[in-house]
C-alpha positions as CSV (number, residue, x, y, z in Angstrom):
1,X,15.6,-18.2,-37.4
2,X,15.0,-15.1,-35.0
3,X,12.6,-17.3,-33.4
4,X,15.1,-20.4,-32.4
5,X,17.5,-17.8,-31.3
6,X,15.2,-16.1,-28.7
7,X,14.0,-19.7,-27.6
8,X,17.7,-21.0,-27.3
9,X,18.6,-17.4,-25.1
10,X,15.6,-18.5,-23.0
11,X,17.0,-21.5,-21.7
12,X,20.2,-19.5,-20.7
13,X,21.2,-18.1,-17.2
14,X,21.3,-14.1,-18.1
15,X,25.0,-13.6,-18.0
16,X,25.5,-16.1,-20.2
17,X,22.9,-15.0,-22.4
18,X,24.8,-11.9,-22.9
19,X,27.7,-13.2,-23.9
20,X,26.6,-14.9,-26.0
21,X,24.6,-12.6,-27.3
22,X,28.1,-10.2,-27.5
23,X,29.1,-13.2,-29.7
24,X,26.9,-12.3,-32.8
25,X,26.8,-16.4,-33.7
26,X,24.7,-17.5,-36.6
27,X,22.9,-19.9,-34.9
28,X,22.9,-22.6,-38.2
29,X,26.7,-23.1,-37.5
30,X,26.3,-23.6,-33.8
31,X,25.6,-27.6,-32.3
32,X,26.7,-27.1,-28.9
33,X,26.9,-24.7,-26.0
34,X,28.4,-26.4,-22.7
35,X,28.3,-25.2,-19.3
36,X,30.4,-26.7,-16.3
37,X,30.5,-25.4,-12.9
38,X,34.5,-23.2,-12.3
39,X,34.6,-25.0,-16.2
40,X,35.2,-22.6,-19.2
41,X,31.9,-21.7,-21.2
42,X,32.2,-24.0,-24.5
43,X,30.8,-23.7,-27.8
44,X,31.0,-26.4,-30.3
45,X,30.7,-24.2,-33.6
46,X,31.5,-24.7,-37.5
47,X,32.5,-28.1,-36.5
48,X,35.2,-26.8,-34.1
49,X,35.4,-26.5,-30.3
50,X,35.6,-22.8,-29.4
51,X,35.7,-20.7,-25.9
52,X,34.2,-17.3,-25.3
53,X,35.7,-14.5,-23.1
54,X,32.9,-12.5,-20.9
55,X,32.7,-9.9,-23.9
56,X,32.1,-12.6,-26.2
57,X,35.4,-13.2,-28.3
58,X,36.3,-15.9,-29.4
59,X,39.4,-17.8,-28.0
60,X,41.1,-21.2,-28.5
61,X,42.6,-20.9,-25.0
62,X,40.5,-21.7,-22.4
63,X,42.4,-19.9,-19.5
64,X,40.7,-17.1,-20.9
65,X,37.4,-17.6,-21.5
66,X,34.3,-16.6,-19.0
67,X,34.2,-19.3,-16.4
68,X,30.8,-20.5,-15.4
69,X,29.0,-20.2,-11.9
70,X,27.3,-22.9,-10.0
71,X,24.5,-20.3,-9.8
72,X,24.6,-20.1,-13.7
73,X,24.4,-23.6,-13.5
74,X,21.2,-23.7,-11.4
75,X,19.8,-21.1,-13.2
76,X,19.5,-22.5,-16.5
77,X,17.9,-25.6,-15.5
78,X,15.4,-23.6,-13.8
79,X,14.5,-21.8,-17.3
80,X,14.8,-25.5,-19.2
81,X,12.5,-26.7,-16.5
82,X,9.9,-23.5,-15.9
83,X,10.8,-23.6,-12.3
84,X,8.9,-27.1,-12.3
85,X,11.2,-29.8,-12.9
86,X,9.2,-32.4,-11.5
87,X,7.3,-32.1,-14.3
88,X,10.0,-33.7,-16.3
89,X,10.7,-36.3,-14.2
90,X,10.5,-39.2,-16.7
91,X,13.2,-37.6,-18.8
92,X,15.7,-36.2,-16.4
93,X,15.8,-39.8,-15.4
94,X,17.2,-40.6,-18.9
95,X,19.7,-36.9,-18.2
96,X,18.2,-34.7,-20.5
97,X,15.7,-32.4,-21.2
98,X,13.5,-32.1,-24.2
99,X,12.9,-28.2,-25.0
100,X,10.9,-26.2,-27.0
101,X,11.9,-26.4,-31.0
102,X,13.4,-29.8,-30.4
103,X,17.0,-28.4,-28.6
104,X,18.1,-31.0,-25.9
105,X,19.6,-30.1,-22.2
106,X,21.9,-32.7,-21.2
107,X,22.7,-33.3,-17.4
108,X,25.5,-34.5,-15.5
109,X,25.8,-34.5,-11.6
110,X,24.8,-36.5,-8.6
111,X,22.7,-39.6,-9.7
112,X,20.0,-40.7,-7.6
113,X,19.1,-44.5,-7.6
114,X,15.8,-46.1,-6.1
115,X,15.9,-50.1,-6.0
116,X,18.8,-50.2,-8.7
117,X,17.5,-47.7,-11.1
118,X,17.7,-44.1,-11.7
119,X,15.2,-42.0,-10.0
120,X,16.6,-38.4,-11.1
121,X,19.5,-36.6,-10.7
122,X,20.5,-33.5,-8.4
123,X,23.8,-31.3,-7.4
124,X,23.9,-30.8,-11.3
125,X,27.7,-30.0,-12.4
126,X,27.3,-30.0,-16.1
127,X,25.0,-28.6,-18.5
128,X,25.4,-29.8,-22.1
129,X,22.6,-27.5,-24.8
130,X,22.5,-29.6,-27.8
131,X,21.3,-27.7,-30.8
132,X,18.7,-29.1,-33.0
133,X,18.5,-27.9,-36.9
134,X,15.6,-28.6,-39.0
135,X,17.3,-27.7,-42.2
136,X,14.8,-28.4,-44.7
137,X,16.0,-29.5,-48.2
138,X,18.8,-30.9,-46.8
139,X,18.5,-33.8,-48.3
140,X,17.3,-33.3,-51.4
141,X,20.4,-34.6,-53.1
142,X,20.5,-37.8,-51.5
143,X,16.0,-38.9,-51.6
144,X,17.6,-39.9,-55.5
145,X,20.0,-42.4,-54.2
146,X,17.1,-44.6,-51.6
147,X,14.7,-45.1,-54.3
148,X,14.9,-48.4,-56.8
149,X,12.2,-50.4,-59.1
150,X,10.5,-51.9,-56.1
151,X,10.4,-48.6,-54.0
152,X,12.3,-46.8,-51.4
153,X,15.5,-49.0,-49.9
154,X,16.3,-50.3,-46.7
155,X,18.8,-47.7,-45.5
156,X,21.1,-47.2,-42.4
157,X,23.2,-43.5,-41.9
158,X,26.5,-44.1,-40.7
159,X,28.3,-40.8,-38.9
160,X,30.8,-39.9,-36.1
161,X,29.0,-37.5,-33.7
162,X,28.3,-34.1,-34.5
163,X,28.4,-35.1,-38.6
164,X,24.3,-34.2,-39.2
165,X,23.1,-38.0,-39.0
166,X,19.7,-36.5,-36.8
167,X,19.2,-33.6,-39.5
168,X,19.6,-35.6,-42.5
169,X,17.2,-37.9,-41.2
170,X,14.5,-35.9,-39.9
171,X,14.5,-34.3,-44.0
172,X,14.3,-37.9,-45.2
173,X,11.6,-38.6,-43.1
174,X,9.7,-35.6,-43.7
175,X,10.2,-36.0,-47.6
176,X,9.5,-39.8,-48.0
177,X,6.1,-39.0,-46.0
178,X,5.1,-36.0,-47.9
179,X,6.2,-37.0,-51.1
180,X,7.2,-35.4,-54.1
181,X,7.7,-35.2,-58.1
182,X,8.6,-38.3,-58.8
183,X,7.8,-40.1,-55.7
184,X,4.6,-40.4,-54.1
185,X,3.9,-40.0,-50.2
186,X,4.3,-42.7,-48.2
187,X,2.7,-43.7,-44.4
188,X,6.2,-43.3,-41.7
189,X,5.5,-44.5,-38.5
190,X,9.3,-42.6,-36.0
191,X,10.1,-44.0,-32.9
192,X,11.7,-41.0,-30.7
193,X,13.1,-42.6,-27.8
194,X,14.8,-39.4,-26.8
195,X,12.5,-36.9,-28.6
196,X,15.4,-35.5,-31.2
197,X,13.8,-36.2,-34.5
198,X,10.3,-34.8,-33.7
199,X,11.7,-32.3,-30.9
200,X,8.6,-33.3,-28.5
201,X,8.0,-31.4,-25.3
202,X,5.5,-31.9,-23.0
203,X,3.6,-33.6,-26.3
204,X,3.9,-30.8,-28.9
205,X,6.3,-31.4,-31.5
206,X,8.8,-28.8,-32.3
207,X,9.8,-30.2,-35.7
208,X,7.8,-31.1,-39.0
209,X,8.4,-34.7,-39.8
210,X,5.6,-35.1,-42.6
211,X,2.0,-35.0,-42.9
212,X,1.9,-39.0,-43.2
213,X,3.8,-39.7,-40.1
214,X,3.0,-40.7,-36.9
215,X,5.6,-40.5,-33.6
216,X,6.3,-43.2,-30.8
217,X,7.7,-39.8,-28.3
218,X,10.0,-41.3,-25.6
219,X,9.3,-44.8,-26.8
220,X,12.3,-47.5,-26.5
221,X,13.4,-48.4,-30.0
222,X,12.4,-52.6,-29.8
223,X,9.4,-51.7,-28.8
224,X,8.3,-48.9,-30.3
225,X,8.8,-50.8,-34.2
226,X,6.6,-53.4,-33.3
227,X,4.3,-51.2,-31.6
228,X,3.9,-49.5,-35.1
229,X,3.6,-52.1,-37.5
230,X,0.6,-54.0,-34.8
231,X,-1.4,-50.3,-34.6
232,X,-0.1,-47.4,-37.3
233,X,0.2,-49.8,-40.8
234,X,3.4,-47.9,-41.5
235,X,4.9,-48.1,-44.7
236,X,8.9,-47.1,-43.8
237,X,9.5,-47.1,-40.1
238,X,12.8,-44.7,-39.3
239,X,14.9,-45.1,-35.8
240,X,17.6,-42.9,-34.6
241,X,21.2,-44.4,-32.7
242,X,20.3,-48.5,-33.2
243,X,22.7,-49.8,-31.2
244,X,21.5,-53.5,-29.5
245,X,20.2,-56.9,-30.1
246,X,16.6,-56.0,-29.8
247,X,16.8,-53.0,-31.9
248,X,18.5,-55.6,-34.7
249,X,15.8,-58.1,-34.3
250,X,13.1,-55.4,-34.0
251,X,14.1,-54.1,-37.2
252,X,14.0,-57.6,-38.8
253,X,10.9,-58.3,-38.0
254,X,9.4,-54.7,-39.2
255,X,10.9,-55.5,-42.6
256,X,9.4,-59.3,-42.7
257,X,6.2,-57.7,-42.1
258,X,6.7,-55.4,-45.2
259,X,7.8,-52.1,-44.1
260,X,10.6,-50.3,-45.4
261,X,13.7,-49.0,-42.7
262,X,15.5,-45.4,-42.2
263,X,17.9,-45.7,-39.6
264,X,21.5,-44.4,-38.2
265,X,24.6,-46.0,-36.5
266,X,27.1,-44.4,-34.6
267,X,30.5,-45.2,-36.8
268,X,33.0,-43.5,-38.9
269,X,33.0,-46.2,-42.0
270,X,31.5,-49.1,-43.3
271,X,34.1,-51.5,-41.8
272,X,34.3,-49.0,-38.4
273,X,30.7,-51.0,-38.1
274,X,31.2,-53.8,-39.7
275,X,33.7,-54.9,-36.9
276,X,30.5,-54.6,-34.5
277,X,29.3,-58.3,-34.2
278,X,25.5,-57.1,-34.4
279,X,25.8,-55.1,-37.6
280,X,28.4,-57.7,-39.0
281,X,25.6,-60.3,-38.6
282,X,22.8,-57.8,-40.4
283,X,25.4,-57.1,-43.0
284,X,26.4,-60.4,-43.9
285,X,22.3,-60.6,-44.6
286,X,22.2,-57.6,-46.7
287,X,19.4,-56.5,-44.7
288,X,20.2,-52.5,-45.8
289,X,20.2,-51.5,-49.8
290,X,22.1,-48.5,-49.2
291,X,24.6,-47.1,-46.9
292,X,25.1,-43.1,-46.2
293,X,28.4,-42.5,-44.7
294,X,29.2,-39.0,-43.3
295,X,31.5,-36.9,-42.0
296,X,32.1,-33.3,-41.2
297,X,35.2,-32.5,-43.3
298,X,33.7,-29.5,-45.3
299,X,31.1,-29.1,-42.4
300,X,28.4,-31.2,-40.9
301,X,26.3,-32.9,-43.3
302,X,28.7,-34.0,-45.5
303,X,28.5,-36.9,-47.5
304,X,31.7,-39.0,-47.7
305,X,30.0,-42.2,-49.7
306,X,27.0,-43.8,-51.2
307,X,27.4,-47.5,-50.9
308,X,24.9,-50.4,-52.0
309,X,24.1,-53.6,-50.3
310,X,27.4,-55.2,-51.0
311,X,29.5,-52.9,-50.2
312,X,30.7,-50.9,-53.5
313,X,30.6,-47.3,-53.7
314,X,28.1,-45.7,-55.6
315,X,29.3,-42.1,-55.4
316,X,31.9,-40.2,-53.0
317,X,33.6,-37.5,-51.8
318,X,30.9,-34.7,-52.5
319,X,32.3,-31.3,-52.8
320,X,29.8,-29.1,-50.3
321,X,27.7,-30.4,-46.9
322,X,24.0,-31.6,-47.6
């Protein structure tokens, strides 16, 4: 945990650093640190948006908190970037950065096309540091739930943002691949098109996803499914944020070919997605055995239902996070 704090303080411009530093955070509760140019420095912490003064109080009223410099601005993408930002052209096309121990710098600012597509993006306004936890265990209380006669189900994560969809998955991953009492290892194949699960930078990966598993880094979703069941004979295949057509079809196809799907939706309910044409159309199928709906009521992580293939409710209303 000492560790991921220094590497987080790292990315920061030095007076931020030190207040946060004045802050005494414990760095499992924090998911967010934002940083806007003559815009109030804002943590999103315990679930809750949050300011900080310059002697690292917290307030709830922005009008006092420590307001951030373009130059603290610029300086923190310098230490994202190591002063070489060309380096990461690919992904600041996409506006982010992938950092060491899997955290994630999102940019906002000037966007810079080339023949109708983003080339890159400069006068940077907006910093957004996106925490990543690898909380392992975290899912031990749900691995029971996914598994039938036949094997491990077909299973989609539905959460609002900021609810611990990303974290939950990466433990499922990592536990279905390594195995356990009870079940036995299996072959994952992860497609990372934005480098979260696996926390890939520059090609080292930041979290531990399994010793069976083998990562598509930066790879569109579509693509990146079939590209895995034609090379890695992948036994459960697990996407982050499906979201259109292709990924649907992509998904269908993995599972006509045999292998079992781990994925997560963007929604607050069952019928929140079930009003989405695309997932209406895969539900109507029962293409997913089980549905994990979260929500952050007692803290991220927590699980607000279990629900089967049909629709009924297998367990709810959990009393403590994952």
């Amino acid at each position: 945990m000492h560790n991921q704090i220094e590497e987080l303080e790292k990315i920061l411009a030095l007076p931020v650093r030190e207040t946060i530093k004045k802050a005494h955070l414990q760095l499992e509760a924090l998911q967010e640190i934002r940083l806007g140019i003559a815009r109030p420095l804002t943590l999103w912490y315990r679930g809750r948006e949050l300011f900080l003064t310059e002697e690292g109080r917290e307030t709830l009223e922005s009008h006092r908190a420590k307001k951030i410099t373009e130059q603290e601005v610029r300086e923190t993408l310098e230490f994202a970037g190591k002063y070489s930002l060309y380096a990461y052209e690919d992904e600041l096309r996409q506006g982010y950065l992938t950092l060491p121990g899997g955290h994630r710098l999102g940019i906002a600012g000037k966007v810079i096309l080339e023949n109708g597509t983003v080339k890159t993006i400069r006068y940077v306004t907006s910093l957004n540091l996106r925490v990543t936890h690898e909380i392992k265990g975290c899912a031990d209380r749900i691995l029971p739930w996914l598994y039938g006669p036949e094997g491990l189900y077909h299973t989609l994560l539905i959460s609002p943002p900021r609810c611990g969809k990303t974290t939950l998955l990466r433990d499922l991953i990592r536990q279905i691949s390594d195995g356990g009492i009870g079940y036995r290892g299996m072959r994952a194949g992860v497609v990372d098109e934005r480098s979260e699960l696996g926390g890939c930078s520059l090609g080292v990966h930041g979290c531990d996803l399994g010793k069976r598993t083998d990562i598509l880094d930066g790879c569109p979703k579509a693509e990146g499914m079939m590209m895995l069941v034609r090379s890695m004979s992948p036994e459960v295949i697990a996407v982050d944020e499906i979201g259109c057509r292709a990924d649907m079809e992509a998904m269908e196809n993995a599972i006509y070919c045999g292998c079992r799907i781990l994925a997560t939706v963007h929604g607050s309910s069952l019928s929140d997605i079930q009003q989405k044409p695309l997932f209406s159309n895969l539900m109507q199928k029962e293409i997913f055995d089980r549905y994990i709906i979260l929500d952050a009521r007692r803290g991220p992580g927590t699980v607000r239902e279990i629900r089967d293939r049909k629709g009924k409710i297998l367990c709810s209303n959990w009393q403590e996070p994952v």
